[in-house]
C-alpha positions in Angstrom: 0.0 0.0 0.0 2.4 2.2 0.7 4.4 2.0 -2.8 1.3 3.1 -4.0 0.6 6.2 -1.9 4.5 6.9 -3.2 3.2 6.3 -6.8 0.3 8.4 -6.5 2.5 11.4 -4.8 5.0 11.4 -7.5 2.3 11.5 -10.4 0.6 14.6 -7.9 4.1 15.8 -8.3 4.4 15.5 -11.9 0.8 16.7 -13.0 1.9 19.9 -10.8 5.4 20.4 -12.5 3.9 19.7 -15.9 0.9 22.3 -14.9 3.8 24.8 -14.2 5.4 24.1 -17.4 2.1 25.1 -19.1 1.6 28.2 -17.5 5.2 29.1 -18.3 4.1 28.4 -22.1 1.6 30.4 -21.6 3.9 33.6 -20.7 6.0 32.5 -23.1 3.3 33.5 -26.0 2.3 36.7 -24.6 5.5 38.1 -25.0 5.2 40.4 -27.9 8.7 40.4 -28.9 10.3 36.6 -28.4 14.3 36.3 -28.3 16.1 33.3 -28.8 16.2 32.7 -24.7 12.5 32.7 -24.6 12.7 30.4 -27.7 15.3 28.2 -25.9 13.6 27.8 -22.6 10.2 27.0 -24.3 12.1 24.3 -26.2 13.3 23.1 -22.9 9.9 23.1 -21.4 8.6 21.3 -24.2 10.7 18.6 -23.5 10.1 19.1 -19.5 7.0 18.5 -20.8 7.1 14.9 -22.9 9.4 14.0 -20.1 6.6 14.2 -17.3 4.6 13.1 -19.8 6.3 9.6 -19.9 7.1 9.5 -16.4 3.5 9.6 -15.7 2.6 7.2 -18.3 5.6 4.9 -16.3 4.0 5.3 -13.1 0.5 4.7 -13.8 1.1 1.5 -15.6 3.7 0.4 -12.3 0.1 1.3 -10.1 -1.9 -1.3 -12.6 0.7 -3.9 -12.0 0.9 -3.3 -7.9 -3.2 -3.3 -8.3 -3.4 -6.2 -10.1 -0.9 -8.5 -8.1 -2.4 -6.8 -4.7 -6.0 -8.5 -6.4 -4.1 -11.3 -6.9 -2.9 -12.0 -3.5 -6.2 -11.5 -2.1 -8.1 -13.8 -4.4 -5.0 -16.4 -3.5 -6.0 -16.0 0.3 -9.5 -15.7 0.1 -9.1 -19.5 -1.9 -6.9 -20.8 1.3 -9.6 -19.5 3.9 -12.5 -21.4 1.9 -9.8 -24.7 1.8 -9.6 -24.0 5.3 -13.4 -23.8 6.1 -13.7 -26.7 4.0 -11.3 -28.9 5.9 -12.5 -28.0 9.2 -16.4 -28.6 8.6 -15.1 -32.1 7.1 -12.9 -32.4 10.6 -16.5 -31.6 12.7 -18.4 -34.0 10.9 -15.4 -36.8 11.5 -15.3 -35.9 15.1 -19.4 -36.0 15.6 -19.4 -39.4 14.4 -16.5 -40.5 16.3 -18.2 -39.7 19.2 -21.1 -41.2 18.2 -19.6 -44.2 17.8 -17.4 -44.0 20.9 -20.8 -43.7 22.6 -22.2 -46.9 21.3 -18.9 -48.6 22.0 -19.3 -47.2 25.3 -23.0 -49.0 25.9 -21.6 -52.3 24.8 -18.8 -52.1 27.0 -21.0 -51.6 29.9 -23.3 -54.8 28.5 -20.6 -56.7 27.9 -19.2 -56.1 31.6 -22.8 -56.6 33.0 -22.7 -59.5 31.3 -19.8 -61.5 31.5 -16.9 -61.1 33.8 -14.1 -62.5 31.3 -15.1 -60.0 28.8 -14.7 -57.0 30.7 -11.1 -57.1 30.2 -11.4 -57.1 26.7 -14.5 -54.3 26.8 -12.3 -52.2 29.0 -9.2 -52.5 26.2 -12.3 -51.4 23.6 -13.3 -48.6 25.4 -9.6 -47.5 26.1 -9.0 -47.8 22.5 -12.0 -45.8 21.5 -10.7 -42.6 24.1 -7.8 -42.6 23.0 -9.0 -42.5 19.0 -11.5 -40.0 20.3 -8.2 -37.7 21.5 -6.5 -38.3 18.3 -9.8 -36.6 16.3 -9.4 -33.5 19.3 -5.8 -33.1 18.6 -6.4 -33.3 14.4 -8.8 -30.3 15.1 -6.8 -28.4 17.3 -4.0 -28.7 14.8 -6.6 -27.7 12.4 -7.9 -24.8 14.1 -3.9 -23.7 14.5 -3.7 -24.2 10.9 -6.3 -21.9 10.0 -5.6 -19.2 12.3 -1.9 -19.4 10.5 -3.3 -18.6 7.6 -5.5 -15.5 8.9 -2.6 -14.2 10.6 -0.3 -14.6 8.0 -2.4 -12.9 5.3 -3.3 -10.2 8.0 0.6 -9.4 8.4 0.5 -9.3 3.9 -2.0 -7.0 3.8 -0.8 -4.6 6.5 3.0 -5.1 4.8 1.6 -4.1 1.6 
């Protein structure tokens, strides 16, 4: 952002020292009598003149190219947020049903202990396993979440850079 605040004061500047040039023309034609000094410095102003011209013409096309990348490199982060939302609505639904499954697992290992005292052993392994795949999902998300927030922070510090 800043480079173009610096491209917008220097084409201020220019249109100003180009407006000056004019004016000077101007003077330069109401003189009844011209000499070859006023002839000379009108010739130098003309080329003043197409110099500023060009500059400017330089300038603005450097702001289309710092607009159009700046456009760029929002469209490019607005694509990674939606890839982020994606994957973390896909990581919910992956953790609602493993809790729903880790619920059912849950009943049956509470039947299977009511139910037989050599199986509650293995039930108690079942439902160990099932927590413990139910802390992996947490820990996916949390990475997940960390991910995104990343990725926000990151193209927060881009924009403010730029």
């Amino acid at each position: 952002m800043s480079e173009i605040s610096e491209l917008e004061r220097r084409i201020t500047a220019a249109m100003d020292r180009i407006a000056k040039g004019v004016e000077g023309l101007g003077a330069a034609k109401d003189v009844a009598e011209p000499d070859a000094d006023a002839s000379g410095e009108v010739a130098g102003l003309q080329q003043a003149l197409e110099d500023e011209k060009l500059a400017n013409a330089q300038l603005e096309e450097r702001l289309k190219a710092l607009r159009a990348k700046l456009d760029k490199q929002e469209a490019e982060a607005e694509l990674q947020i939606n890839e982020l939302k994606q994957a973390m609505a896909a990581m919910e639904a992956a953790q609602v049903q493993l809790k729903a499954t880790s619920e059912e697992l849950r009943g049956a290992s509470e039947t299977l202990r009511e139910g037989a005292e050599g199986a509650a052993d293995a039930a108690l392994q079942a439902e160990l396993e099932a927590l413990k795949a139910e802390r992996a999902a947490e820990a996916a998300e949390t990475a997940a979440i960390a991910a995104a927030l990343d990725t926000l922070i990151e193209t927060a510090d881009e924009k403010e850079s730029a």
